[in-house]
DRENMAR-260303 format. One record per residue: x, y, z of N, C-alpha, C in turn. Coordinates in steps of 0.001 Angstrom, whole numbers, plus 500000, padded with zeros to 6 digits. Example, Ala and Ser with C-alpha at 12.3 -4.5 7.8 and 13.67 -1.06 7.14 Angstrom:
BEGIN
513190494310507800512300495500507800513200496700507800512850497750507080513670498940507140512900500030507870
//
This chain:
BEGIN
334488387646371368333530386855370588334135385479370299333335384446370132333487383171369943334935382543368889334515383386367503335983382839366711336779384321366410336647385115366994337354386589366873338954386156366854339167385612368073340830385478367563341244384133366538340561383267366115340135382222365051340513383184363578339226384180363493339738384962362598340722385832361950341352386048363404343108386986363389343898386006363079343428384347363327344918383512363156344837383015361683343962383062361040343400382269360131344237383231358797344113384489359073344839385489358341346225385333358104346542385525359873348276384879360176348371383815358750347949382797359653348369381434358560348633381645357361347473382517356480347281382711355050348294383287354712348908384542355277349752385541354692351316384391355162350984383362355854352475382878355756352806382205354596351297381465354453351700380796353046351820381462351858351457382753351316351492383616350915352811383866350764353830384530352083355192384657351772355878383843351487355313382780352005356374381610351081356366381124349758355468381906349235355116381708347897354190381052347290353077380403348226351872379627347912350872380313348015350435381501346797349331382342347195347770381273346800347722380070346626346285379447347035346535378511348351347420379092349818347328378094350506346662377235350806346770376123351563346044374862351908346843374524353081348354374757353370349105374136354883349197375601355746348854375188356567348781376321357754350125376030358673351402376383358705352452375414359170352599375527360306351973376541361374351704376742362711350624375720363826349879375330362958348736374435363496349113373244364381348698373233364994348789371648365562350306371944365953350721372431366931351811372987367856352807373049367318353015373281365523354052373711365014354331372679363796353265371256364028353376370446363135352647370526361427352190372161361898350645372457360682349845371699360327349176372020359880347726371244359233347360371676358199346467370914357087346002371553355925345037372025356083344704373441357122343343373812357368342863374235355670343226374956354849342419375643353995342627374834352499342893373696353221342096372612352175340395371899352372340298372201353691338951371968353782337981372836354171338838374424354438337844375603354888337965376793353965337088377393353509336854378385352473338126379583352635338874380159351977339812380405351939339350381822351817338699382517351297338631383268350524338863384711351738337977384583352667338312385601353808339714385867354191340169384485354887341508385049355183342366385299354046342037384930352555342900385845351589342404387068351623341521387690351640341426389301351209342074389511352613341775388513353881342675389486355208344201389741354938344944388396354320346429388441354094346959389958353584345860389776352154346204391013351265346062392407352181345460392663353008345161393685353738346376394254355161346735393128355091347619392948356277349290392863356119349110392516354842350474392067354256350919392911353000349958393662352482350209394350351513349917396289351423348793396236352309348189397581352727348407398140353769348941396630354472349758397703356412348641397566356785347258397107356897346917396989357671346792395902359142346799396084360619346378395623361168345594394501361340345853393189362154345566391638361734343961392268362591343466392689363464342071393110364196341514394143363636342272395215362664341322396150361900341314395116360368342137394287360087341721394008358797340352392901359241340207392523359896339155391296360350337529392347360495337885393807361466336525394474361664336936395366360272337518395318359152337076396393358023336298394767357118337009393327357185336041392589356593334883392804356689334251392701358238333184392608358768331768393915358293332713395204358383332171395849357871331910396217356093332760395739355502332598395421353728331040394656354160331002393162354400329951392488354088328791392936354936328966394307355723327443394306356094326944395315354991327989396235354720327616397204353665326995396187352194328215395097351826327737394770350756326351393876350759326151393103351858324710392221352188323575393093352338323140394658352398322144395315352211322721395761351338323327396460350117323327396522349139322872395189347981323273394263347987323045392943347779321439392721347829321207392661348911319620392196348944318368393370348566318722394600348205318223395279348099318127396144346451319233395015345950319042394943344526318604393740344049318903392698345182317728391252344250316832391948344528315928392419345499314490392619345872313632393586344795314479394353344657313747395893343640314004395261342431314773394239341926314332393517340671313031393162340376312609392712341280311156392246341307310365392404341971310285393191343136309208393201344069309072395495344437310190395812343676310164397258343579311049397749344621311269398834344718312019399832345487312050400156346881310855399966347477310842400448348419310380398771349236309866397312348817310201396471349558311793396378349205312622396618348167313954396361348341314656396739350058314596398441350126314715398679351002314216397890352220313324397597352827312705396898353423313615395700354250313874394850352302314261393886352953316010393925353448316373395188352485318010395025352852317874395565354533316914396638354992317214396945356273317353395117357088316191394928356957316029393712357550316805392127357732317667392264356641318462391505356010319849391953357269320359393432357344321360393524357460321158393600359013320110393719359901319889393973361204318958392594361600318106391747361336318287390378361538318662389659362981318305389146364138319122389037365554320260388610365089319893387319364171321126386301363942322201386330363426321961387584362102323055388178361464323956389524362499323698389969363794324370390696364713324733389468365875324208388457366042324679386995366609326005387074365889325941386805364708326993386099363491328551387276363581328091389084363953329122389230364170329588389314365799328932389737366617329146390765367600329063389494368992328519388051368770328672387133369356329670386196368910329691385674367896330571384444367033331458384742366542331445386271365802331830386304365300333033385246364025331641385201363502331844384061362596331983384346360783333256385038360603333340385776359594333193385366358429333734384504358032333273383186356859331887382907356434331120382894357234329980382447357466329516384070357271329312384672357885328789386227357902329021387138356230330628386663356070330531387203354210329628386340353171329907385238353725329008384266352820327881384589352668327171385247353517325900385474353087325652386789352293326727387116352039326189388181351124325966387604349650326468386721349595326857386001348241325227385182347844324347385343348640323370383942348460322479385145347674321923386599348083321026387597347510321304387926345808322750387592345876323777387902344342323509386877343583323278385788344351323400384816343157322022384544342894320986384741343859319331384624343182319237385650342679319833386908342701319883388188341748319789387862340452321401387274340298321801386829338813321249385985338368320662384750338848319746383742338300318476384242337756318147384978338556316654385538338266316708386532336933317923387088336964318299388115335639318365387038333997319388385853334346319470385382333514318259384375332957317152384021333563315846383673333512315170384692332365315164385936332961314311386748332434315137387259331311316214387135331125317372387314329941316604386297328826316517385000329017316348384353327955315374384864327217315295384602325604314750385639324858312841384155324749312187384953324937310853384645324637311120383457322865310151382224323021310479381737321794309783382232320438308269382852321167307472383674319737308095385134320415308590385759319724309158387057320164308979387836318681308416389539319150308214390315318401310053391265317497310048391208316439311275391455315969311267392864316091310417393834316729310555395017317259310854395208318719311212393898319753311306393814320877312652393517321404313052395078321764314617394623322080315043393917323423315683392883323404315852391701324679317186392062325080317731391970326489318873391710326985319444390389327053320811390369326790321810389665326530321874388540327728321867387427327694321833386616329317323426386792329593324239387192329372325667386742329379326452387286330609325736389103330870325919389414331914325512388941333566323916388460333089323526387559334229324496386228334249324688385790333554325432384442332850326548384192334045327306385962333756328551385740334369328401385630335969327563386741336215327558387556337763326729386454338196326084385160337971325885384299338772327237383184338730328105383278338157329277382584337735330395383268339116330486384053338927331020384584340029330707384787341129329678385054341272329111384873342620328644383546343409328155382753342528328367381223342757330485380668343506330900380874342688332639380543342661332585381747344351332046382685344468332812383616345783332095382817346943330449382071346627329922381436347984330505380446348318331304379406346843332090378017347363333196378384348081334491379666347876335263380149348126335197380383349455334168381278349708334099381749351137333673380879352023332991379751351863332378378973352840331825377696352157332091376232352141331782375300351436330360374646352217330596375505353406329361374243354276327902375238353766328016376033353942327254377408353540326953377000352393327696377260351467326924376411349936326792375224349737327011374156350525326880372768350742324810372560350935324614373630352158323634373609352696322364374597351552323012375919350923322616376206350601321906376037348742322962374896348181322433374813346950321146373864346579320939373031347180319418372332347296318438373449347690318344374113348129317373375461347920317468376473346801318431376512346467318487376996345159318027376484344231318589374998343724317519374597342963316235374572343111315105373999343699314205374491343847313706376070343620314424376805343735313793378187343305314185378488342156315071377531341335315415377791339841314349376624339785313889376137339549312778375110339199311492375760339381311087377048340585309695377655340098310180378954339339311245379765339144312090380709337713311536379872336660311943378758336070311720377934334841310608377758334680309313377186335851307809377322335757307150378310335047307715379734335944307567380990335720307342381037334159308852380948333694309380381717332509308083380448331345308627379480331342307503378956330951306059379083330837305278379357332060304253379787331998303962381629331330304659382468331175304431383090330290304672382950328762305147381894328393305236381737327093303854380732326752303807380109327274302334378883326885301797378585328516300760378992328669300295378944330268300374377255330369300396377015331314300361375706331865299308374757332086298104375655332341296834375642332516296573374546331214296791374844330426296836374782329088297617373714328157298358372981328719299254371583328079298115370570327661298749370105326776298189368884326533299689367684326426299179366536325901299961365352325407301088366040324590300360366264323706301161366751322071301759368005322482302103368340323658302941369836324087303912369250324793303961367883324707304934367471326435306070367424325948306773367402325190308011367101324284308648368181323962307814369153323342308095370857322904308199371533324240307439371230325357307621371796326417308919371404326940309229370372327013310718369670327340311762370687327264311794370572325321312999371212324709312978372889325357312058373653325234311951374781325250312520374868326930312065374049328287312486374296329246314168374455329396314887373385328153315808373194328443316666374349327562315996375116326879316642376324326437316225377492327421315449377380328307315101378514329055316086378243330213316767377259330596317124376982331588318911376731331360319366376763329787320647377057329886321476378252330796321133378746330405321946380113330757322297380390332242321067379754333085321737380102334785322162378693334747321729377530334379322113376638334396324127376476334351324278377208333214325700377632332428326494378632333592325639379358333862326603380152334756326716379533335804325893378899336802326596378069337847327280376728337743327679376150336691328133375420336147329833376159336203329944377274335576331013378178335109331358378260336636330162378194337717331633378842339011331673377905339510331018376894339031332012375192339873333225375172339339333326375567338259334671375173337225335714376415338103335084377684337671335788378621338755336444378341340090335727377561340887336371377156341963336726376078342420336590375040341155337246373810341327338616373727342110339435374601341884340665374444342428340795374603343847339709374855344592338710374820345775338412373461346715337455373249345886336427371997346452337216370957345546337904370771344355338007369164344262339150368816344892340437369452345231340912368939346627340481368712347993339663369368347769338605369277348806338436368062349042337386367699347893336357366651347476337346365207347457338370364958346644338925364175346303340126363586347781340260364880348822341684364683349920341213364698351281339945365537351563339166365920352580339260364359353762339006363574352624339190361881353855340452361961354122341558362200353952342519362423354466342833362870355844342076364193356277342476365245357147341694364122358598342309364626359337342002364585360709340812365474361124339420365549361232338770366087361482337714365640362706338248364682363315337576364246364792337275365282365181337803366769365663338069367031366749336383368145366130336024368148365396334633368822364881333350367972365183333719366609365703332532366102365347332407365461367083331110365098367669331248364069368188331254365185370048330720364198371085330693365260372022329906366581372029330872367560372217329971369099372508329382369503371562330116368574369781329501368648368388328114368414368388327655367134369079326745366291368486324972367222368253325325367208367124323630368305366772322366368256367550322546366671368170321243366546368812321073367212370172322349367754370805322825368161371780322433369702372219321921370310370782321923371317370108320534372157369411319562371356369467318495371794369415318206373082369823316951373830369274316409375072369416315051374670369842314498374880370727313308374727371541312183376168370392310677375627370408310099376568369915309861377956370737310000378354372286310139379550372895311511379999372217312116379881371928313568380171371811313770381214370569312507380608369706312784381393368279312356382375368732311420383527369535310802384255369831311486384931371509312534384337372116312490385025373041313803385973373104313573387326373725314314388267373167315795388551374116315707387403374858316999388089375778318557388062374583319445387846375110320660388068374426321686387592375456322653386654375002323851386261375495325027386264374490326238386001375295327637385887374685328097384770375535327548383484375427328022382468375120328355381522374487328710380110374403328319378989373685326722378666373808326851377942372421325604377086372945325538375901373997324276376019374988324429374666375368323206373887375217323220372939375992322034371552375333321182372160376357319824371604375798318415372097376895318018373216376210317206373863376785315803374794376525316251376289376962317711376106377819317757377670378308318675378196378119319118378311376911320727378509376422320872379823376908320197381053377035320129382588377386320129382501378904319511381551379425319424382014380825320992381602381465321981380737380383322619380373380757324037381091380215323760381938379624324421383437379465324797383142377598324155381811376971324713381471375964324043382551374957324301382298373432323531383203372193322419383552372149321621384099371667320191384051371304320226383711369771318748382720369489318510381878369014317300382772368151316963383986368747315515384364368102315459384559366474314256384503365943314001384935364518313603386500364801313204387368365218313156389081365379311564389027365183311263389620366230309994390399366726309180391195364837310142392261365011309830392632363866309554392332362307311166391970361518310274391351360635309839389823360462309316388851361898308515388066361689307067388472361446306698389954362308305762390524362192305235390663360654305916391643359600306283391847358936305839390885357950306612389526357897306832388625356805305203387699357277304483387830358505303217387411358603302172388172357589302184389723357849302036390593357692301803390386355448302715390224355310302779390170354037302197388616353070301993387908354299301042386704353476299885387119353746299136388087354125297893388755353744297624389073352012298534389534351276298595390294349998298671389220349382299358387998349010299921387555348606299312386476347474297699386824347663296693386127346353296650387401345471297254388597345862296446389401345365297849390155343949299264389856344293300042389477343295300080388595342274300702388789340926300818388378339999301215386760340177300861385308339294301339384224339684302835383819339908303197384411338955304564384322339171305486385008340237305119386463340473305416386271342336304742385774343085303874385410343009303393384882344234303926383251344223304152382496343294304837381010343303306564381226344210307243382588343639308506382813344148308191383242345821307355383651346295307041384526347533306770382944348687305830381680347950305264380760348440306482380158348811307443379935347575308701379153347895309384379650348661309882380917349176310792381809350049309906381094351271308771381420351442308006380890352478308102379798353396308124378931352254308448377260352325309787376952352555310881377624352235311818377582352606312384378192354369311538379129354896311256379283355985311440378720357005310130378124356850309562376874357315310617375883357678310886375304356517311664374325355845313038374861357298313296375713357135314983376321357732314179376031359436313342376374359728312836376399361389312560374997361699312191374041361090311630372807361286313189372146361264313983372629361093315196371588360957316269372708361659315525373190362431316176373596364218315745373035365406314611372431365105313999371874365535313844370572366295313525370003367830313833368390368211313321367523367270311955368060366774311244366836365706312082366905364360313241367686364226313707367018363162314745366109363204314985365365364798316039364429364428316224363672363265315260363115362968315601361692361431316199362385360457315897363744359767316509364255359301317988364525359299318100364837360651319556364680361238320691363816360683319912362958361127320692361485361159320754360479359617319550361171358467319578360367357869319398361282355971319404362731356472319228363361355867320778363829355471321488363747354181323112364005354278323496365936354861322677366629353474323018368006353663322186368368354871321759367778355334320623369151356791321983368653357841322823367685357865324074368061358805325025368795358620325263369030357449326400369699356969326111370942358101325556371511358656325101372695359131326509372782361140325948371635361215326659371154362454326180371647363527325586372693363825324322372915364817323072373052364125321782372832364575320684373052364788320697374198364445321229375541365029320889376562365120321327377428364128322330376678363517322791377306362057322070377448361222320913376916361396319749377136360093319232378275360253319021378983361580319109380088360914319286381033360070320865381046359769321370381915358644320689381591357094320441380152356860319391380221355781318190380990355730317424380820357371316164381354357402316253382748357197317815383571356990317792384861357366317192385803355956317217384988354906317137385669353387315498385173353186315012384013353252313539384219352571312460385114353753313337385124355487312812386312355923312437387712355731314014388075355509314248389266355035313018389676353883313492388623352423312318389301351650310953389068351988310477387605352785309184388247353091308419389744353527309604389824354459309726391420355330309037392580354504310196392138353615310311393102352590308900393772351634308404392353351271307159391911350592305637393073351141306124393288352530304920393933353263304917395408351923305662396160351967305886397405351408304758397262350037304806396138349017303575395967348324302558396123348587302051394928349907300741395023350624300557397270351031301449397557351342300944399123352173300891399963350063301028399584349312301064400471348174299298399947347870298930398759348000297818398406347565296993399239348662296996399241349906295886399845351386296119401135350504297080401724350518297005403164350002296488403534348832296545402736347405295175403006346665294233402874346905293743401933347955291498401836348621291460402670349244292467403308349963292244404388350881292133405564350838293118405702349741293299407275348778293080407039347377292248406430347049291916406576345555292391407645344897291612409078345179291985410243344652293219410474344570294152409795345358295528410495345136296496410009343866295965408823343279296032408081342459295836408434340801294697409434340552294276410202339552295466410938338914295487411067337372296456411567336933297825411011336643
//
């Protein structure tokens, strides 16, 4: 696979700096033919530390500690998505979407082609942290609230988006680079939400615009606070990062076989089912040319079509969260896309990605729960259909 032995060296490196006594490495002293480099000052560290520890402390094997990573984050990414989902959309789309989530073309691309491990744990981290956001939303306590109505504490959501925020910067910076402008936005229709059950919206006037203000900005501490808490968490991360990153030598990423435009995903491509173990290359026939497949899955595209049938027929507030997953979709396919050069070029975060085709892995989560979403639609057919079974 593509970075398979990438991932065995990346470990190496870690556990050297490790024995030498630098357990947050940043110099890799092997790199660059013996002259090292500061790779894990500018690449998420966090993998090849749990590999070090595994390898260096447990005896395990530098190729079984890399396939027991691999296998943690598929276990934990359907566990993961299958507890954001049954938060809110119930039990059995949970299921749904974790199957779908964890079988995905792109996410078996991510190991069994690219193997691209960084990138592949990282995504377990994105279901955890709209988990915890969404917890700590619905944590905040109502402002007319009944003093017989016992509320949960935001502190636990508070944290577990605090941490899970700090494990996505950790594990992968481009990944949460790309991925936190979508986040906001879906904490911006959470806050709608939470708002609109306290004073419908429908419903503002002038003389509410001020009170509405304040109140947003108490509804919106708490996830606000916790992802705040895992910047601070992983500052020791990203602001060397942030502050040294112009430093490093990083030509050799950009430019040539890099160049995104080079890299495009043709619209047959999202849909066609062959399969390769290559690179990508430029043009329309990356499969015929033995390279990756590029597809979004037969199934739950089916699926996530499938489920914008129902989707007037849910409550407003899922259905605003269901529209945005949607839109975010979209949003992830259109910027794989040739017509999104300008974006490219002029848009900062839609490069961070560095192929075209990396948008995928965004598209892989508001898929999944669309997917997921169908399992509602079949509970509703089954009450018109079986009324009687319903009785009692």
């Amino acid at each position: 696979a593509h970075d398979a032995r990438h991932d065995v060296y990346f470990i190496f490196e870690y556990l050297r700096g490790i024995q030498g006594g630098d357990w947050l490495a940043r110099w890799s002293p092997d790199f660059s033919w013996g002259y090292g480099y500061p790779f894990f000052l500018i690449y998420g560290p966090f993998t090849s530390f749990l590999g070090a520890i595994l390898v260096g402390f447990l005896g395990v094997g530098y190729t079984q500690a890399v396939e027991l990573l691999f296998a943690g984050a598929i276990i934990a990414s359907g566990l993961a998505m299958y507890g954001y989902v049954r938060a809110w959309l119930g039990r059995n789309a949970g299921l749904v979407a974790a199957v779908a989530y964890v079988f995905l073309p792109y996410r078996l691309v991510e190991i069994y082609v690219r193997a691209s491990l960084a990138e592949y744990v990282a995504l377990r981290w994105l279901p955890l942290i709209l988990w915890a956001i969404r917890a700590a939303f619905q944590a905040t306590r109502p402002l007319h609230r009944s003093p017989f109505t016992v509320h949960r504490s935001p502190l636990p959501p508070l944290l577990a988006a605090a941490l899970s925020y700090a494990g996505l910067m950790l594990t992968s910076n481009l990944v949460a680079l790309i991925f936190t402008p979508l986040l906001a936005l879906y904490c911006l229709v959470l806050l709608l939400n939470r708002i609109d059950e306290e004073q419908p919206l429908r419903r503002l006037s002038k003389e509410s615009f001020f009170p509405l203000i304040a109140n947003g900005i108490r509804i919106a501490f708490a996830p606000a606070a916790g992802l705040l808490l895992g910047l601070l968490l992983s500052a020791f991360f990203w602001m060397p990062a942030l502050s040294e990153g112009s430093l490093v030598n990083q030509d050799q990423w950009y430019g040539g076989y890099y160049d995104p435009e080079l890299h495009f995903v043709y619209p047959h491509q999202l849909f066609e089912p062959g399969w390769g173990f290559g690179i990508s290359q430029p043009g329309p026939d990356d499969v015929q040319q033995g390279a990756l497949s590029f597809q979004l899955g037969a199934a739950p595209l089916a699926l996530a079509m499938l489920a914008l049938v129902g989707l007037r027929a849910l409550p407003a507030g899922r259905r605003r969260e269901l529209w945005l997953l949607l839109a975010w979709l979209l949003l992830a396919i259109f910027l794989m896309l040739p017509i999104s050069t300008w974006a490219w070029r002029h848009v900062g975060f839609v490069s961070f990605a560095q192929f075209p085709w990396r948008w995928l892995m965004i598209a892989a989560l508001p898929l999944a729960v669309l997917a997921g979403s169908t399992a509602l639609l079949g509970g509703r057919l089954s009450r018109t259909l079986y009324p009687e079974e319903q009785l009692g």
